[in-house]
C-alpha distance (Angstrom), angle and dihedral (degrees) to the residues before:
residue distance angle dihedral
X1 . . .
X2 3.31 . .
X3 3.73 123.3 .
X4 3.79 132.3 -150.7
X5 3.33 140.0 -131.9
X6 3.60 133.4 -168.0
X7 4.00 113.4 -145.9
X8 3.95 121.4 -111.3
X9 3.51 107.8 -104.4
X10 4.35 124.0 -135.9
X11 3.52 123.5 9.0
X12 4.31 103.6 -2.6
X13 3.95 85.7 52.5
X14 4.06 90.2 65.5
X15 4.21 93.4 29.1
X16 4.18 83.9 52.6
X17 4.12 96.4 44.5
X18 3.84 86.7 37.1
X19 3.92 88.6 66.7
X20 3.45 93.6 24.2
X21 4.05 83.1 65.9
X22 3.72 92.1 48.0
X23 3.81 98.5 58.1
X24 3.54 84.1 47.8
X25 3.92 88.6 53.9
X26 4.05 92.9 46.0
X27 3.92 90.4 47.0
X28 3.73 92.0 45.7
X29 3.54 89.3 47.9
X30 3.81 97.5 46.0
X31 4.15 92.3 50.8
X32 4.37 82.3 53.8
X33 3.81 84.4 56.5
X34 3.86 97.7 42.5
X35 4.35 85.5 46.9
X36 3.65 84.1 49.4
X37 3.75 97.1 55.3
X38 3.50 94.4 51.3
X39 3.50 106.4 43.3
X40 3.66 88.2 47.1
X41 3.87 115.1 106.5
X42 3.48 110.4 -108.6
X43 4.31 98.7 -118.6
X44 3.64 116.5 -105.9
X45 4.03 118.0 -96.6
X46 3.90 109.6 -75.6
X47 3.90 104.1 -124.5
X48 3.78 106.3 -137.7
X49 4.19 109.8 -158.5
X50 3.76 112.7 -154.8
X51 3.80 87.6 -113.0
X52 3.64 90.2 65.5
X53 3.48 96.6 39.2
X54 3.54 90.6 59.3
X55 3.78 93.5 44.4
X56 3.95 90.7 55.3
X57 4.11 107.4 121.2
X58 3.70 96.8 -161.1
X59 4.05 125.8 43.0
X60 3.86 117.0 -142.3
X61 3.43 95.1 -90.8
X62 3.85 100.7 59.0
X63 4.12 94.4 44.2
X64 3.87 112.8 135.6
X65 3.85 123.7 -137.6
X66 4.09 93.0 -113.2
X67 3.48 98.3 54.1
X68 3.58 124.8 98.6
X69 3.89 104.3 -139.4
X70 3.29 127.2 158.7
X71 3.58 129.1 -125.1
X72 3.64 116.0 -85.7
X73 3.89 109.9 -170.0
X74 3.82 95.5 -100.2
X75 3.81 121.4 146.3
X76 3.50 105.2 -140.9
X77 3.77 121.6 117.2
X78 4.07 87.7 -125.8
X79 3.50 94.9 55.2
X80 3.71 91.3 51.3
X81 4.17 91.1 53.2
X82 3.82 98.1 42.3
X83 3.86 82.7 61.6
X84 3.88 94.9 45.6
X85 3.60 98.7 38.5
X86 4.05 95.1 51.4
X87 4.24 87.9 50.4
X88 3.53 82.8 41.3
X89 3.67 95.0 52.3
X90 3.91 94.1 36.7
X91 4.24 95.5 48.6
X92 4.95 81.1 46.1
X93 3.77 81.7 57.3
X94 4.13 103.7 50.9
X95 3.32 88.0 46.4
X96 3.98 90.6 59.4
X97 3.36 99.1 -107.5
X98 3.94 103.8 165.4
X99 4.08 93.0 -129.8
X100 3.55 124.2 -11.1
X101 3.84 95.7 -163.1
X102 3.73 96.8 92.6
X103 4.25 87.7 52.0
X104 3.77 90.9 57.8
X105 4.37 102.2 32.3
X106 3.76 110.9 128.4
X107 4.14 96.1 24.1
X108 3.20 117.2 104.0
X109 3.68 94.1 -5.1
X110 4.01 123.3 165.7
X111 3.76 108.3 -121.2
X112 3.51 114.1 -117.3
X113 3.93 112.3 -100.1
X114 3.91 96.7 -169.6
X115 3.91 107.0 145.4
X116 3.42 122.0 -133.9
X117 3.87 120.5 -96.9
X118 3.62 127.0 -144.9
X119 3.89 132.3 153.4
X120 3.69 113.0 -82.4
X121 3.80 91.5 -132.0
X122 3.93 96.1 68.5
X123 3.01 119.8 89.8
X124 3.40 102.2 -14.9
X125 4.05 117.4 82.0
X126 4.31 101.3 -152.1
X127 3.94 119.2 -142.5
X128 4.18 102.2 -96.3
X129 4.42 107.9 -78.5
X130 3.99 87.5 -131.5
X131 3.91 87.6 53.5
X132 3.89 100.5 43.2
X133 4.38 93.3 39.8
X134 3.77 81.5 58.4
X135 3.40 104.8 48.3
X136 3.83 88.0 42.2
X137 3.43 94.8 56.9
X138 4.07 88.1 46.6
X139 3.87 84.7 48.0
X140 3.78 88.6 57.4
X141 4.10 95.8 55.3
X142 3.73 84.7 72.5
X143 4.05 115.8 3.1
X144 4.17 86.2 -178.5
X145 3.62 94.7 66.1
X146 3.75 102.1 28.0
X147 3.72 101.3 41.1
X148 3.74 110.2 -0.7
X149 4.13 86.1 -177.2
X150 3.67 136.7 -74.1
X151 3.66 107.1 -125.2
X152 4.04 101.3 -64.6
X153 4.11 90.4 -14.9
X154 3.46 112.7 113.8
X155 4.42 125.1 -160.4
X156 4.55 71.7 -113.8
X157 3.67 99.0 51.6
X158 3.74 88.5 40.1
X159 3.42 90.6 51.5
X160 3.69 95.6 49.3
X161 4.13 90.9 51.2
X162 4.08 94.1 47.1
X163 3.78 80.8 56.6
X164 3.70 94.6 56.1
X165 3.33 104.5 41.0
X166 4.70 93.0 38.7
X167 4.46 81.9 41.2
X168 3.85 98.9 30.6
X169 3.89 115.2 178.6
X170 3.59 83.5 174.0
X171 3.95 137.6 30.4
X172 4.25 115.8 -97.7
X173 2.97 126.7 -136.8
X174 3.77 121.1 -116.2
X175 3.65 93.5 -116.0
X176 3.85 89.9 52.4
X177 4.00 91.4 50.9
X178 4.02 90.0 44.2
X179 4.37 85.9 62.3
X180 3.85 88.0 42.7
X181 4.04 88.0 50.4
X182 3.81 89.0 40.4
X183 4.07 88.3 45.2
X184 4.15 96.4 54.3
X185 3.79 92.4 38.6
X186 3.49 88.0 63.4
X187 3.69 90.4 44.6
X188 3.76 92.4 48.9
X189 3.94 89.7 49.6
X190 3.94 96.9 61.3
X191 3.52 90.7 49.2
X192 3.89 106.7 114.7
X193 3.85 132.2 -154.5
X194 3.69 86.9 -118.1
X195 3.89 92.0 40.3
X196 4.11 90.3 52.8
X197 3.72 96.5 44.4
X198 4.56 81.6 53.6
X199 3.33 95.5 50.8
X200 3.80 103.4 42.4
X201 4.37 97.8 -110.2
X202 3.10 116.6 153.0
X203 3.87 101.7 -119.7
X204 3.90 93.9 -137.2
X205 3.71 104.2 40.1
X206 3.94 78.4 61.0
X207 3.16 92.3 45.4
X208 3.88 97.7 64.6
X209 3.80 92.4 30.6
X210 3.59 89.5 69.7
X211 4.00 91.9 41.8
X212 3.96 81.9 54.1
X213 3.28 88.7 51.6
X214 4.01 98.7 42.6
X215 4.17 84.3 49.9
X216 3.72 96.5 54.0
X217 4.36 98.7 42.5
X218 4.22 75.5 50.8
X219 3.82 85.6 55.9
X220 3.59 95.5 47.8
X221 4.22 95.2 46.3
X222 4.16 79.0 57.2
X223 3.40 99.3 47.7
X224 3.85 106.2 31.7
X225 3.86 106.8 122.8
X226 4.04 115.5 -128.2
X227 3.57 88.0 -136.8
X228 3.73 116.5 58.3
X229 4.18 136.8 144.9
X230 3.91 115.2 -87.0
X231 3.73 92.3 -114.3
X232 3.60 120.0 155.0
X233 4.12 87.4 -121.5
X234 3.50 96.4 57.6
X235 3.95 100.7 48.9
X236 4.21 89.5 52.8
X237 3.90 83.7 45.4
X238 4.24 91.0 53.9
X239 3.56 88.2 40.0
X240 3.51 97.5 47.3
X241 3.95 93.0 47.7
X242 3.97 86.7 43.2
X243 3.92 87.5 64.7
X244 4.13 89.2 39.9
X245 3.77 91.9 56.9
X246 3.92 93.0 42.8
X247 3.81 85.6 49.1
X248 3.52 84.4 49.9
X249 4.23 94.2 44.5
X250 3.94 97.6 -117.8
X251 4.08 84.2 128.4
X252 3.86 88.5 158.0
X253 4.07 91.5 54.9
X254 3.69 91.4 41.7
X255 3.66 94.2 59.0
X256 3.61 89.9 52.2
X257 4.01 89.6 58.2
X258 4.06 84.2 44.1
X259 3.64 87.9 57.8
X260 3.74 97.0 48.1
X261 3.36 96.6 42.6
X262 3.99 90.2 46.7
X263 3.49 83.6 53.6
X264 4.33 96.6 57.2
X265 3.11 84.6 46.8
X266 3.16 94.7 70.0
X267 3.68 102.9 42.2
X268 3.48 92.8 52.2
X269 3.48 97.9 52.5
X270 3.84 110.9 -119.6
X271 4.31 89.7 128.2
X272 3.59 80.4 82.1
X273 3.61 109.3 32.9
X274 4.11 115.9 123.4
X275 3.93 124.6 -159.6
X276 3.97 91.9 -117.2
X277 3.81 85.5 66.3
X278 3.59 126.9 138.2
X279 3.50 89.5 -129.9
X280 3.90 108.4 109.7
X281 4.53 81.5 -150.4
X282 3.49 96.6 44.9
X283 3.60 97.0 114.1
X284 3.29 104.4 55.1
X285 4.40 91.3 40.7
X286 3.28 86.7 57.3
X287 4.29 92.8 48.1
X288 4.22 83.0 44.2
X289 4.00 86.3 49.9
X290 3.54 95.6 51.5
X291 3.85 99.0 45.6
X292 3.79 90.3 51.8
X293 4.13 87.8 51.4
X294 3.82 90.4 47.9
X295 3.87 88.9 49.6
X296 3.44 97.9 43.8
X297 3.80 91.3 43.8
X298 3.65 91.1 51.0
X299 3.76 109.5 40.1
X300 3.97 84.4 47.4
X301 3.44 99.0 64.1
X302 3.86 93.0 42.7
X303 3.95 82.7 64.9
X304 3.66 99.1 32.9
X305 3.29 103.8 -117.4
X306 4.01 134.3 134.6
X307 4.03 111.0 -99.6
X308 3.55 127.4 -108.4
X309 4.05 98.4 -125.2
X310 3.33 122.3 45.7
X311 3.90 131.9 -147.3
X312 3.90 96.2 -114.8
X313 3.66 89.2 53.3
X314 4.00 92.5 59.6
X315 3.26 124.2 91.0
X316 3.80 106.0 148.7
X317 3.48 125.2 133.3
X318 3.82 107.7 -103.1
X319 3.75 133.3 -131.3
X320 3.65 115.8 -120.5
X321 3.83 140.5 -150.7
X322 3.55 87.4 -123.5
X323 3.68 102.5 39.2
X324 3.65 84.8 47.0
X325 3.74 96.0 52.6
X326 3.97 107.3 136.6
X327 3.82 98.1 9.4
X328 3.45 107.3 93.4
X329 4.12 95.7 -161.3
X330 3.97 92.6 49.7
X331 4.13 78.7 48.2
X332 3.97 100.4 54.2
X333 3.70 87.2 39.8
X334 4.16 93.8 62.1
X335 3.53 99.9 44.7
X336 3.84 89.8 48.3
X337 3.74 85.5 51.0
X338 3.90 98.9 59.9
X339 3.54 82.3 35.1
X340 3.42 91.0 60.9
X341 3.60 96.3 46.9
X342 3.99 94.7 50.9
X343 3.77 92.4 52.7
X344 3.90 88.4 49.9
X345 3.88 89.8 49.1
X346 4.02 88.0 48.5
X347 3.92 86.6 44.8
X348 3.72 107.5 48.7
X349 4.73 94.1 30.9
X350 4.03 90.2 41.8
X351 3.61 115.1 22.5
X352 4.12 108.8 28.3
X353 3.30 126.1 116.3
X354 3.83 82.6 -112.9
X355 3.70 94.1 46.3
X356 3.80 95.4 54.2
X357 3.87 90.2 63.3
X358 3.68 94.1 53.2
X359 3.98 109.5 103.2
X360 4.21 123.7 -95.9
X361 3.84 84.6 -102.0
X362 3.93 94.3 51.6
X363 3.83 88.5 50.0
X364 3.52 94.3 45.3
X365 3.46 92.9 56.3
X366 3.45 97.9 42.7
X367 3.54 91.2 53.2
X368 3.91 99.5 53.5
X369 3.95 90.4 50.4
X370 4.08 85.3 57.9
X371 3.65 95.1 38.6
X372 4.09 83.7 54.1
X373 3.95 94.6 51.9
X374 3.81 93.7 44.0
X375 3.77 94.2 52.9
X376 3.65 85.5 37.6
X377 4.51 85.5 52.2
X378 3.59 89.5 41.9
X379 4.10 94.7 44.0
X380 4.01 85.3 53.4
X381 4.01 93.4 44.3
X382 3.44 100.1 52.7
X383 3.76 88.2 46.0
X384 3.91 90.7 59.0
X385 3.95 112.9 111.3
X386 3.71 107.1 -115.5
X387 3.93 101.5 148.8
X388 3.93 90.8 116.8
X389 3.99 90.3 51.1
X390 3.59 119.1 66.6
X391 4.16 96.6 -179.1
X392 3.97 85.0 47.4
X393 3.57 99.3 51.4
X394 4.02 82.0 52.7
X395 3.66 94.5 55.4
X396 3.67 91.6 42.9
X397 3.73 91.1 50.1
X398 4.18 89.7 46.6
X399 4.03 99.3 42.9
X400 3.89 83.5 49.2
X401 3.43 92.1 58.1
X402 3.98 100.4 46.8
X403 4.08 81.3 46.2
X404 3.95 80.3 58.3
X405 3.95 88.6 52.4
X406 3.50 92.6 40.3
X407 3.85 84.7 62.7
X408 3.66 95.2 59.0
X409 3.72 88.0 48.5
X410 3.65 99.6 58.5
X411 3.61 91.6 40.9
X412 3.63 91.7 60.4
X413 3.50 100.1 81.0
X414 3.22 93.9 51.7
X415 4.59 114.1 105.1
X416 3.63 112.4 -100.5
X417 4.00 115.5 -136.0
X418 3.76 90.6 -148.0
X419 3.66 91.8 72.7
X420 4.19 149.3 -76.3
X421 3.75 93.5 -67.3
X422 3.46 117.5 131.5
X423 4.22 84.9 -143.5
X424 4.53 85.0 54.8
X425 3.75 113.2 85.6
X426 3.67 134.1 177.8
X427 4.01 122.0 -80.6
X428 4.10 89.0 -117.9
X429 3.90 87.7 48.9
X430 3.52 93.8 49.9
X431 4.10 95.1 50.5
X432 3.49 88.8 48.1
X433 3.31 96.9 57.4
X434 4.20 95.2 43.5
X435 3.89 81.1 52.7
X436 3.16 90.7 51.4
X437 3.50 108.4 51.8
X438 3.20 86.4 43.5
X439 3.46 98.0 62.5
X440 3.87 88.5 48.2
X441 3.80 93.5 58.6
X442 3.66 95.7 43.5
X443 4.11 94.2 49.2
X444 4.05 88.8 49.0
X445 3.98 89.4 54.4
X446 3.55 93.6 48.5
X447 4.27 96.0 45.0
X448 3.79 91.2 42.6
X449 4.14 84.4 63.9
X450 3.54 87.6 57.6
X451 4.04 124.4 108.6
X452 3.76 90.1 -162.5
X453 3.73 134.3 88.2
X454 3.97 110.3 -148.1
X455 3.87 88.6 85.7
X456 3.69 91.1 64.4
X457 3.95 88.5 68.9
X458 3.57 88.0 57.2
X459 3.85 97.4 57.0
X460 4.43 93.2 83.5
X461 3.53 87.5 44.7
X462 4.20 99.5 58.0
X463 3.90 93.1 32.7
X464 4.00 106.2 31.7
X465 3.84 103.1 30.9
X466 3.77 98.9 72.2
X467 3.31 132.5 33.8
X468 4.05 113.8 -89.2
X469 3.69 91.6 -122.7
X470 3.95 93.8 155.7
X471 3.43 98.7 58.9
X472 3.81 88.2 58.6
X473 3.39 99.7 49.2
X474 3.73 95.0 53.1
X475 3.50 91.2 52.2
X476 3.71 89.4 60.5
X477 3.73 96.0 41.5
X478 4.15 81.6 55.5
X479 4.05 90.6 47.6
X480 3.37 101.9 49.4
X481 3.97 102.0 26.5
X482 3.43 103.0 36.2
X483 3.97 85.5 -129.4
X484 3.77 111.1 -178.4
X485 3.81 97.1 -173.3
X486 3.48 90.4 59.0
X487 3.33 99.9 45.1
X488 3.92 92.9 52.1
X489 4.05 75.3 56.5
X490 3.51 93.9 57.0
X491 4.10 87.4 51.2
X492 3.77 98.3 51.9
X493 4.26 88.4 41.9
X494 4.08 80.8 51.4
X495 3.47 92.3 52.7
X496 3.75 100.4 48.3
X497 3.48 93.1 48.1
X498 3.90 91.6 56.4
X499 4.04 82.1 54.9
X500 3.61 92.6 47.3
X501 3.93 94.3 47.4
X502 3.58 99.9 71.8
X503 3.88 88.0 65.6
X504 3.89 98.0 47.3
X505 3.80 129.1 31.4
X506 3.77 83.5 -150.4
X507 3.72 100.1 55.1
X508 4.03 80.5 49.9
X509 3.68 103.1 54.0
X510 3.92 79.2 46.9
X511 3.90 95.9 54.1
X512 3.91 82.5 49.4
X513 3.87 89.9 57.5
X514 3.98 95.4 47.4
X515 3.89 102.5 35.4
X516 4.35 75.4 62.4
X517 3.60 87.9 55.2
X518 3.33 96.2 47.0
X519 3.75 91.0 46.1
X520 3.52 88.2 53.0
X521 3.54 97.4 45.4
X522 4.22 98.4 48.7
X523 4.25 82.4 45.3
X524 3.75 89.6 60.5
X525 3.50 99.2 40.9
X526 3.99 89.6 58.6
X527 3.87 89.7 41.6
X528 3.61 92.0 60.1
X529 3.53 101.4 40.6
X530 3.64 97.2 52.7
X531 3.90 80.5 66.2
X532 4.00 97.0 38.2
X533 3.89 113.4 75.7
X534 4.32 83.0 -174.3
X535 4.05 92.8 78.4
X536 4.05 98.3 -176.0
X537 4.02 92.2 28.1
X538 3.96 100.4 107.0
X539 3.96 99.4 -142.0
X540 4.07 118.9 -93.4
X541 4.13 102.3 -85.5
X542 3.85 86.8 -121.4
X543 3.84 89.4 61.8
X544 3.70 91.7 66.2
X545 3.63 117.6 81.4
X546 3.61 113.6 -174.2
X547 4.01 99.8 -165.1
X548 4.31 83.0 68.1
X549 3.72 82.3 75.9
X550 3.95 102.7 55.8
X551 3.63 127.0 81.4
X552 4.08 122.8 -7.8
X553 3.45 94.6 -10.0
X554 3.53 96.5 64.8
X555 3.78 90.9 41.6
X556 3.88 91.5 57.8
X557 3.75 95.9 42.4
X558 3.92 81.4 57.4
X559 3.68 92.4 51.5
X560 3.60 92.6 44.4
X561 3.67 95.4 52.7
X562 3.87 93.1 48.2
X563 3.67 106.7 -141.6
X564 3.08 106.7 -177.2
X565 4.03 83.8 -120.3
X566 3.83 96.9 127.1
X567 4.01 111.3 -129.1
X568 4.14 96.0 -88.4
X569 3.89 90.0 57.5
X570 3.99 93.4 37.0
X571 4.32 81.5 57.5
X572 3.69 93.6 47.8
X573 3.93 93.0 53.5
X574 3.83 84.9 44.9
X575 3.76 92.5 52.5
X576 3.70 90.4 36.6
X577 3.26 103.5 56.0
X578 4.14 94.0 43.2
X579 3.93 88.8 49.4
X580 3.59 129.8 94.2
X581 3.69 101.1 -72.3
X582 3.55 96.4 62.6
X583 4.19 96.3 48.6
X584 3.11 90.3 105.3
X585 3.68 125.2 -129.2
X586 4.43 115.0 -44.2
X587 3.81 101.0 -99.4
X588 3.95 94.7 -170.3
């Protein structure tokens, strides 16, 4: 039905076709700009060289609405609508659109990174100011010794954030007071006896300000949220309390943080960040990013699993030795890089899921190409002048011995010619782990002469940060070979690890583990010899039959011998030495 209206008469007759003619206008103007979009010609496909790519400041996910980026093949949704929303925004404006921001608001957009901010007070209970301004200010008399840097923290940067968060003006955020706990922990930790008593601390007041600290970074591991902002705060803080729980030995927690922190990396861009960068904190993002790749790199293949970043995703620029040549932090940070890399190479060609199912020939191979670029690594390392830098000399000395482990490691999968025995390794595994060892007893001898500190930091990172492969293998060289000189190694490694244990709980738990295998080990020697009249004859390689040792049997031979082990450790040999490690190298 239609129903009619008579039109207003005077004045609201030309105010009503006044706007009546301006919607007309907008709509008119708004079908120009849809015709326009579509007849446009979609732009030809933006080449991207590699050179470019790598020179790229800001990764897909962290592109802002204003910038005029071009499309660089990646799959997420927000890449797609930055792209459309800019030509969207640019094609609004020709048409004479007043503003086409309020078209486009919401596409595309960068998520807001904004930490939270809370008082520092609550719930966090801070070292006391008198205590930490001192010990700052003895810190500064010789920043190599005292705080030799904490990824890209400097004793200056610290400094600057103790003052913030001790003299706020504003509130911190929690992350921001975590790196300042993280930062004096560290501080407090290389603090000798001999150092305190110099520089007027009170030994106890440091004491429990570094328990204080030790109980709060515990608090934050528990109640660190998997799902936090990419902020540049918040990756130092994971990294930072990803070194605090490996200094601590909680490798298993500390990957997770690697992982996480891996992961923000990646969302917020810094795999592809490059020194020349705009960005006034690009340095020490990038320094941050690589840290978190050599952690996650290296705690990953301690627990053989895959790595949360992957080498075709990385495209930061990267520290060198030579770049890094007087700057201790830019130093640490290469060799962990081609650190990093190796143990990913050793991960993904020896120890995959993939790589398992290759044949003993493939793995062989594999493993003497590796073998050849970590001696190679280590051969250039160890050549590096560091005479003039007493923490880099350390770290040289340290890295070279986890290459040395790393040797035994990628040996291992190699076939043995002594036999299928899980307990029989190859002749290459078996010198690498002597040399090993060796190297391991020799380094402790030489730090335990030491009046300084700084080497004590370096104890988690030789023992804890790969896998102790040459302890293992001499314990089956001892088993099945009855070899005394590596059993006398096995003593001495014992012994150094009980001196090394009151430094780091790690190192402890790990003398635990190997004085059992050396228990075990001297127990079956003197079993079998009772019952061998040939003392120094090693038994024929037939004689030994490895399935005696699985299940009851081994349980009973333990309770016959009588370690001393107690019945939960005697199990965890038992289901130790029937697990994975001891399989024995894929013979298909």
């Amino acid at each position: 039905m239609d129903v009619e209206h008579s039109e207003p008469d005077g004045a609201d007759s030309v105010i009503r076709a006044a706007v009546k003619a301006g919607v007309n206008e907008r709509l008119a103007s708004l079908e120009k700009t849809i015709h326009t979009l579509v007849a446009s010609p979609r732009p030809p496909a933006v080449t991207i060289t590699q050179s470019q790519l790598t020179t790229a400041v800001n990764s897909p996910g962290t592109l802002e609405d204003d910038e005029k980026v071009p499309f660089q093949g990646a799959s997420s949704f927000k890449a797609h609508s930055n792209q459309v929303s800019q030509a969207f925004s640019s094609a609004a404006t020709s048409v004479g659109l007043p503003n086409g921001s309020h078209w486009t608001y919401g596409l595309g957009e960068k998520r807001s990174s904004v930490e939270a901010k809370r008082l520092v007070d609550d719930p966090y209970e801070l070292p006391p100011q008198s205590l930490v301004l001192k010990t700052l200010k003895a810190a500064k008399t010789n920043p190599k010794k005292y705080f030799p840097g904490l990824a890209d923290m400097t004793i200056t940067s610290l400094t600057d954030m103790c003052q913030k968060v001790y003299f706020p003006t504003e509130d911190c955020s929690s992350t921001f007071v975590t790196v300042v706990i993280c930062g004096l922990w560290a501080v407090f930790n290389n603090f000798g006896e001999q150092d305190l008593h110099q520089h007027g601390l009170d030994e106890i007041e440091v004491e429990r300000a570094r328990a204080l600290c030790k109980r709060n970074l515990d608090d934050a591991a528990r109640c660190t949220p998997l799902l936090l902002e990419p902020s540049y705060r918040q990756i130092q803080a994971l990294l930072l309390l990803c070194l605090f729980l490996l200094e601590t030995s909680r490798l298993s927690l500390a990957l997770t943080f690697a992982s996480a922190g891996a992961r923000l990396c990646q969302d917020a861009g810094y795999h592809c960040l490059t020194f020349d960068s705009c960005d006034p904190q690009a340095q020490h993002k990038i320094i941050v990013f690589w840290f978190m790749f050599s952690m996650d790199r290296g705690l990953s293949l301690n627990f053989g699993r895959s790595p949360s970043l992957q080498d075709y995703d990385v495209t930061a620029s990267r520290p060198t030795l030579t770049d890094a040549h007087g700057i201790f932090e830019l130093f640490f940070c290469a060799v962990l890089v081609d650190l990093a890399y190796l143990q990913g190479d050793v991960y993904e060609q020896l120890f995959s899921g993939r790589a398992q199912s290759q044949s003993a020939d493939v793995k062989a191979q594999r493993a003497h190409i590796l073998a050849d670029r970590t001696s190679r690594f280590r051969h250039q390392l160890l050549s590096f002048d560091t005479s003039d830098d007493l923490m880099a000399m350390d770290t040289v000395e340290a890295i070279g011995l986890i290459l040395q482990c790393h040797l035994a490691l990628i040996y291992r999968p190699i076939r043995s010619t002594q036999g299928d025995s899980p307990l029989h390794f190859s002749n290459e595994c078996v010198t690498a782990s002597r040399a090993a060892i060796e190297g391991y007893n020799a380094a402790w001898v030489k730090y335990q002469a030491r009046e300084d500190t700084a080497w004590k930091a370096l104890i988690n990172w030789t023992y804890l940060f790969s896998p102790f492969t040459p302890f293992i293998v001499l314990f089956g060289t001892v088993v099945a070979f009855h070899s005394e000189a590596d059993l006398r190694l096995m003593e001495i490694s014992v012994e150094t690890l009980k001196s090394a244990a009151q430094y780091s709980s790690g190192v402890a738990k790990l003398h635990h583990a190997c004085e059992t295998f050396l228990n075990l080990a001297k127990a079956y020697v003197v079993q079998t010899r009772s019952h061998n009249t040939l003392l120094h004859q090693p038994p024929p390689t037939e004689a030994f039959d490895p399935t005696g040792f699985y299940g009851q049997e081994w349980d009973e031979m333990l309770d016959n011998w009588d370690l001393g082990l107690g019945v939960e450790d005697a199990r965890e040999m038992s289901s130790f030495l029937t697990g994975g490690f001891f399989s024995g190298p894929d013979m298909s």
